[in-house]
C-alpha positions as semicolon CSV with decimal commas, in nm:
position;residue;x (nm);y (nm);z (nm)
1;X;-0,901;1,874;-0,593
2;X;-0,940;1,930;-0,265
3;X;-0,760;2,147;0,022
4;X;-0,428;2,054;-0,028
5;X;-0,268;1,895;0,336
6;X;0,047;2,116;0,337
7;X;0,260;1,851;0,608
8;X;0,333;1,954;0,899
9;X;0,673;1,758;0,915
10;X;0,978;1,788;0,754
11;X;0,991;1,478;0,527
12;X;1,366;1,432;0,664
13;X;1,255;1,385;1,012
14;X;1,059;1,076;0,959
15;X;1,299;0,834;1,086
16;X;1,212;0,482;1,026
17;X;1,157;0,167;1,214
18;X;1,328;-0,150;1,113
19;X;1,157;-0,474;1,097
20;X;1,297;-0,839;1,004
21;X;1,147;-1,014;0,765
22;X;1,197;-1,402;0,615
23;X;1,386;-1,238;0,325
24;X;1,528;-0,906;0,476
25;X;1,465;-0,577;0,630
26;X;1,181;-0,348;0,624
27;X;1,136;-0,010;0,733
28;X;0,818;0,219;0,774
29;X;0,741;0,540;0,976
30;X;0,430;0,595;1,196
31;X;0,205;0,898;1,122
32;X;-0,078;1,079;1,285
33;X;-0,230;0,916;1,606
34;X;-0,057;0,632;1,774
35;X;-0,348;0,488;1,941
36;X;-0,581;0,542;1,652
37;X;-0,747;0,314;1,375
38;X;-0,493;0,176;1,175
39;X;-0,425;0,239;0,810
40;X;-0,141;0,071;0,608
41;X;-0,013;0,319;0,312
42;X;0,119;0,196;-0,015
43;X;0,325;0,431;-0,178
44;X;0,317;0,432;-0,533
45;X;0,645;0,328;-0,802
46;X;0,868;0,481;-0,726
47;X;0,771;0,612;-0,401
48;X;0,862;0,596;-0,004
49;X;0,740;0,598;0,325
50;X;0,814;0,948;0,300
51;X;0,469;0,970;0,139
52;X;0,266;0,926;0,483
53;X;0,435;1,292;0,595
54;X;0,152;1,464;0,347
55;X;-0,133;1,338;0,580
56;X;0,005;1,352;0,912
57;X;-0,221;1,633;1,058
58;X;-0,497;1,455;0,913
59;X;-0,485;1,102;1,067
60;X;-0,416;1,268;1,387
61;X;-0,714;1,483;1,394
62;X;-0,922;1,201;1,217
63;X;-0,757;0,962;1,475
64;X;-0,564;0,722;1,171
65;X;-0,258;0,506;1,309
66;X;-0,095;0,551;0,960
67;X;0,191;0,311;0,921
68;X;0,368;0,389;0,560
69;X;0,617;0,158;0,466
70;X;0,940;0,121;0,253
71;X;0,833;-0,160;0,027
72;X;1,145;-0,349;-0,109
73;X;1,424;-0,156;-0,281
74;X;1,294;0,135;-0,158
75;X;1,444;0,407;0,089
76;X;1,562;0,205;0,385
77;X;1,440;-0,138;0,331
78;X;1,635;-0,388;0,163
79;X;1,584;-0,499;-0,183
80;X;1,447;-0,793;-0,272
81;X;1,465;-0,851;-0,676
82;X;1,324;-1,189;-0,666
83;X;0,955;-1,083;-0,549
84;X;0,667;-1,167;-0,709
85;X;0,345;-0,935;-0,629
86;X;0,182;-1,214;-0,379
87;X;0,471;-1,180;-0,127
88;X;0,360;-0,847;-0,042
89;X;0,144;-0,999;0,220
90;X;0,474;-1,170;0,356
91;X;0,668;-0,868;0,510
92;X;0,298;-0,617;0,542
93;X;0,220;-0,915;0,784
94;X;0,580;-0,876;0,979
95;X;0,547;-0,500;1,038
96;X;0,171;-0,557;1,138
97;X;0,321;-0,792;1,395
98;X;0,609;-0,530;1,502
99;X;0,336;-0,270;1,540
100;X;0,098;-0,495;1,714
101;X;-0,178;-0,406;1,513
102;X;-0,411;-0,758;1,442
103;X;-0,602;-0,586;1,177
104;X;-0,562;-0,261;0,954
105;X;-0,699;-0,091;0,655
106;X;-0,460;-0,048;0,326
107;X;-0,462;0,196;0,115
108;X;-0,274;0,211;-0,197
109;X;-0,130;0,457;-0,408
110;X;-0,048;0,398;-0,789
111;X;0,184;0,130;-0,833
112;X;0,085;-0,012;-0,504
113;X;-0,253;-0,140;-0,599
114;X;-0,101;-0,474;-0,693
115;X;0,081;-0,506;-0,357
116;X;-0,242;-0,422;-0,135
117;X;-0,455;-0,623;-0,321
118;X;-0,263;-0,895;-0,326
119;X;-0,191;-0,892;0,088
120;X;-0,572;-0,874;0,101
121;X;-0,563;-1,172;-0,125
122;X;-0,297;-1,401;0,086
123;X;-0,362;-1,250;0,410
124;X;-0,723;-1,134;0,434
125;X;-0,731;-1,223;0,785
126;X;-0,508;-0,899;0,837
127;X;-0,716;-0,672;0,615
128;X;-0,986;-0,488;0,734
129;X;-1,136;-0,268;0,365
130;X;-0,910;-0,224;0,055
131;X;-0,864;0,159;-0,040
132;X;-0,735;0,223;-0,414
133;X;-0,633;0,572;-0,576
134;X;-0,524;0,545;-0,902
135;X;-0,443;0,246;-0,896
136;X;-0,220;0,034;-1,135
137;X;-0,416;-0,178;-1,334
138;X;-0,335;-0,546;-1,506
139;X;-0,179;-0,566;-1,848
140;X;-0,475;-0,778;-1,898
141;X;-0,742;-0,490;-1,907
142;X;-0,431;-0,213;-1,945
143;X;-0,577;-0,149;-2,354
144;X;-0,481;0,234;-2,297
145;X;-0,130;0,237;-2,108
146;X;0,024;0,571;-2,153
147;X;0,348;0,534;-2,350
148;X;0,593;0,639;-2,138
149;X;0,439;0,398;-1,898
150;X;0,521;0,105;-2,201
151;X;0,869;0,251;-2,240
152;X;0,963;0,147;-1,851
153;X;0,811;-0,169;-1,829
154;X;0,979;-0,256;-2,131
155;X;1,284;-0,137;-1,996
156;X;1,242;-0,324;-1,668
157;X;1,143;-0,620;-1,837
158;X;1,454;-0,623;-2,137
159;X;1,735;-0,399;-1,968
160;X;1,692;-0,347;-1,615
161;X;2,044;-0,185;-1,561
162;X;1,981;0,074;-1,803
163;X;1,674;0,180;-1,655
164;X;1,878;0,145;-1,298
165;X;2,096;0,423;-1,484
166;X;1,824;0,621;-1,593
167;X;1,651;0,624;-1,288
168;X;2,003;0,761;-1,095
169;X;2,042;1,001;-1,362
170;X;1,687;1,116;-1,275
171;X;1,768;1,148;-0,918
172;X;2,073;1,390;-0,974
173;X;1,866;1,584;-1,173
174;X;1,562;1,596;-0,942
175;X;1,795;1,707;-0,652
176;X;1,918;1,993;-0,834
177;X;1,597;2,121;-0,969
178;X;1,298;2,262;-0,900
179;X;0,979;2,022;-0,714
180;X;0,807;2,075;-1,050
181;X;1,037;1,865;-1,245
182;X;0,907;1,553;-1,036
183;X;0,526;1,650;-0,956
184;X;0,529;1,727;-1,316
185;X;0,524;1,317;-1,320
186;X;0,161;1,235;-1,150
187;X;-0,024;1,548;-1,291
188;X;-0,238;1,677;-1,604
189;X;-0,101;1,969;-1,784
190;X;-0,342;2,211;-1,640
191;X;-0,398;2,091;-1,306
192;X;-0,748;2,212;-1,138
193;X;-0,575;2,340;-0,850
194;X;-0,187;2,433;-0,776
195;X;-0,003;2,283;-0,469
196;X;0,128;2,428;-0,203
197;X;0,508;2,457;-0,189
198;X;0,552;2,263;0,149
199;X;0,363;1,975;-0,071
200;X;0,549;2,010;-0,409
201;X;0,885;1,959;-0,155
202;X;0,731;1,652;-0,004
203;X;0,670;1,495;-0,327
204;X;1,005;1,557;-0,448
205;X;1,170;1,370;-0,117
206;X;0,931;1,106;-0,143
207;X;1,072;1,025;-0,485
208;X;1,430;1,134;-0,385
209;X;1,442;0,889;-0,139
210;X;1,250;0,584;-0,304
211;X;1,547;0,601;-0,547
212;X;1,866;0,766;-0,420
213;X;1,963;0,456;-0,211
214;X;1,856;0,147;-0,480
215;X;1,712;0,143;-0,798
216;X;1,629;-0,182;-0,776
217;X;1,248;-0,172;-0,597
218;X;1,121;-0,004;-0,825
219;X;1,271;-0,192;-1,152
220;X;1,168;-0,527;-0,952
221;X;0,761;-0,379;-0,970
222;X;0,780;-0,185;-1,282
223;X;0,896;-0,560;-1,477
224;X;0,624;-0,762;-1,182
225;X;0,342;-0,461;-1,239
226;X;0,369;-0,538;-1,629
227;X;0,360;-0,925;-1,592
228;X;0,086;-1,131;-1,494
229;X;-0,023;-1,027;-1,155
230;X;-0,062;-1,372;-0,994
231;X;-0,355;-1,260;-0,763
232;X;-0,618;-1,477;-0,706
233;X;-0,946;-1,211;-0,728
234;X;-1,159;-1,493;-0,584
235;X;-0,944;-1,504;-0,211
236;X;-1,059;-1,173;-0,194
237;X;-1,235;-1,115;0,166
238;X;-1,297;-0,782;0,131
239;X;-1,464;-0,541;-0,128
240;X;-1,229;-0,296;-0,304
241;X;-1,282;0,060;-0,341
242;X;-1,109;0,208;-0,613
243;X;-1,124;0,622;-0,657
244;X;-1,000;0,789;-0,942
245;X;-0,933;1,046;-1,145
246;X;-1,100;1,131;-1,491
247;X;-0,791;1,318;-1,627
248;X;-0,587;1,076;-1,472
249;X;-0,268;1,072;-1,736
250;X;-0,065;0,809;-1,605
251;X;-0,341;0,535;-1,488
252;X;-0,641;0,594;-1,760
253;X;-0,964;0,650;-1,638
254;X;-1,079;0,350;-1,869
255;X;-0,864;0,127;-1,784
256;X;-0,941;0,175;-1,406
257;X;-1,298;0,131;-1,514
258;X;-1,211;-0,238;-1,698
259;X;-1,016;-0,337;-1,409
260;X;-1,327;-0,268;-1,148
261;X;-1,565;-0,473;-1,353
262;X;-1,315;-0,775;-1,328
263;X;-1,276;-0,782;-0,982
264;X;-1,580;-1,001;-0,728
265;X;-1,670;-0,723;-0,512
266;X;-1,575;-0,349;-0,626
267;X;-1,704;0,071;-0,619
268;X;-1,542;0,297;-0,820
269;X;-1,577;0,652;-0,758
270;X;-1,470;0,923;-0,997
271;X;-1,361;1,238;-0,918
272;X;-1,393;1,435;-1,289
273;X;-1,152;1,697;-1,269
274;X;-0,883;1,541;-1,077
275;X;-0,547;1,395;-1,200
276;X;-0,346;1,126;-1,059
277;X;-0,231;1,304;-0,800
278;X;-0,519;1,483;-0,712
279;X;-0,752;1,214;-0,641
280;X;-0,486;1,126;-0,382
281;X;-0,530;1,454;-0,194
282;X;-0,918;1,443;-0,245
283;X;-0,978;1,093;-0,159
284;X;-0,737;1,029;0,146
285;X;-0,995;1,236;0,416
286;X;-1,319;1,035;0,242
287;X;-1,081;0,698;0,338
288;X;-0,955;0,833;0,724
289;X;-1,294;0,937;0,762
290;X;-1,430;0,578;0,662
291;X;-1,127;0,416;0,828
292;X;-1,254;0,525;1,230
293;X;-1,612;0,455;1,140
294;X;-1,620;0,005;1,133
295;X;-2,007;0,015;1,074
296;X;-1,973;0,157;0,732
């Protein structure tokens, strides 16, 4: 893993803007340099804008507009049960318009690989490069889905209320407890390097706040993520960079290696000793490094 970011903001700071969409309200926060190259975050399921707070010194002093973004159901932006993966493009396209930003780069965390790629799918006009770290990948070339992972999709799929229960039950806990309790979520057993506690903190109000208001974002993309995706490959403008981790836990290394050789125009790069989370923190300067450079 690499240095880890230790934010320089207090998660509870980053106040939101709201933004109208055709079928509600959306909400993101602004990180790092406002008049810099623009980079769309996609937290991961659950997760929050809250998220963007872990790189903030680092898009400003790699010059990175980072917008991160509530998806629906999430912190402060309305749910919206009846999505489907391919209207992702719908309300990244409204805050790109309340930002006045024509083009931008995403990059996706986790569970928000299906969203990105599918904007870049519906909306490539808007997309500048595709940026995936450990990314979900399609039940289709999913042939090593870690069980737990089975257990909520099944869940959001068969009894969504009782994983809406769960998932509060979770949060109470989470509040009450120590950081480790949720980072214990996106990491191996023996992690290569430990975080920093300014960055366990973070990661617990990221996932504090993507479910303490509604459950119901991430129940609507744990039942979509598990489904068939819907995503055209082929309306893909853009090539896809996926980076991942080889002891990657929740996402399997394999599977992310299946999913690559499916898509038109794809690089993976592998990062051996990192787990899910860490190939987040070792990636995300590599991608705001890439972002400000347009001839690469």
């Amino acid at each position: 893993m690499g240095p880890d970011p230790s934010p320089s903001r207090d998660a509870s700071t980053a106040d939101p803007t709201v933004v109208a969409h055709e079928n509600g309200q959306l909400a993101y926060t602004e990180y790092g340099d406002p008049d810099g190259d623009p980079v769309v975050l996609f937290h991961g399921t659950p997760g929050s804008r809250l998220l963007g707070a872990l790189f903030e010194t680092m898009a400003e002093e790699q010059g990175v507009r980072l917008l991160a973004v509530d998806r629906p159901g999430y912190g402060n932006s309305e749910p919206w049960p009846t999505r489907s993966i391919t209207d992702a493009g719908t309300y990244v396209s409204a805050m790109l318009d309340d930002a006045d930003i024509e083009t931008a780069t995403l990059l996706a965390f986790s569970g928000g690989s299906p969203q990105a790629i599918a904007t870049a799918a519906t909306h490539g006009g808007r997309v500048d490069r595709v940026k995936i770290v450990s990314g979900a990948t399609p039940p289709s070339v999913s042939e090593d889905t870690p069980t737990v992972q089975q257990v909520l999709a099944t869940l959001a799929t068969r009894t969504p209320s009782l994983l809406g229960g769960l998932l509060r039950g979770q949060a109470w806990l989470a509040e009450r407890l120590d950081p480790e309790i949720v980072v214990s979520q996106y990491r191996a057993d023996e992690p290569a390097e430990p975080l920093s506690d300014e960055t366990a903190e973070l990661i617990k109000a990221d996932f504090l706040e993507a479910i303490s208001h509604s459950r119901r974002g991430t129940v609507t993309e744990l039942r979509a993520n598990a489904g068939v995706w819907g995503i055209d490959f082929d309306q893909l403008a853009t090539p896809v960079e996926l980076r991942h981790g080889g002891r990657d836990t929740n996402v399997p290394l394999a599977d992310a290696r299946r999913f690559a050789s499916t898509l038109p125009d794809s690089d993976l790069t592998v990062y051996d000793d990192a787990d899910h989370l860490g190939a987040l923190l070792r990636s995300v300067p590599e991608i705001f490094e890439k972002a400000t450079t347009r001839s690469s």
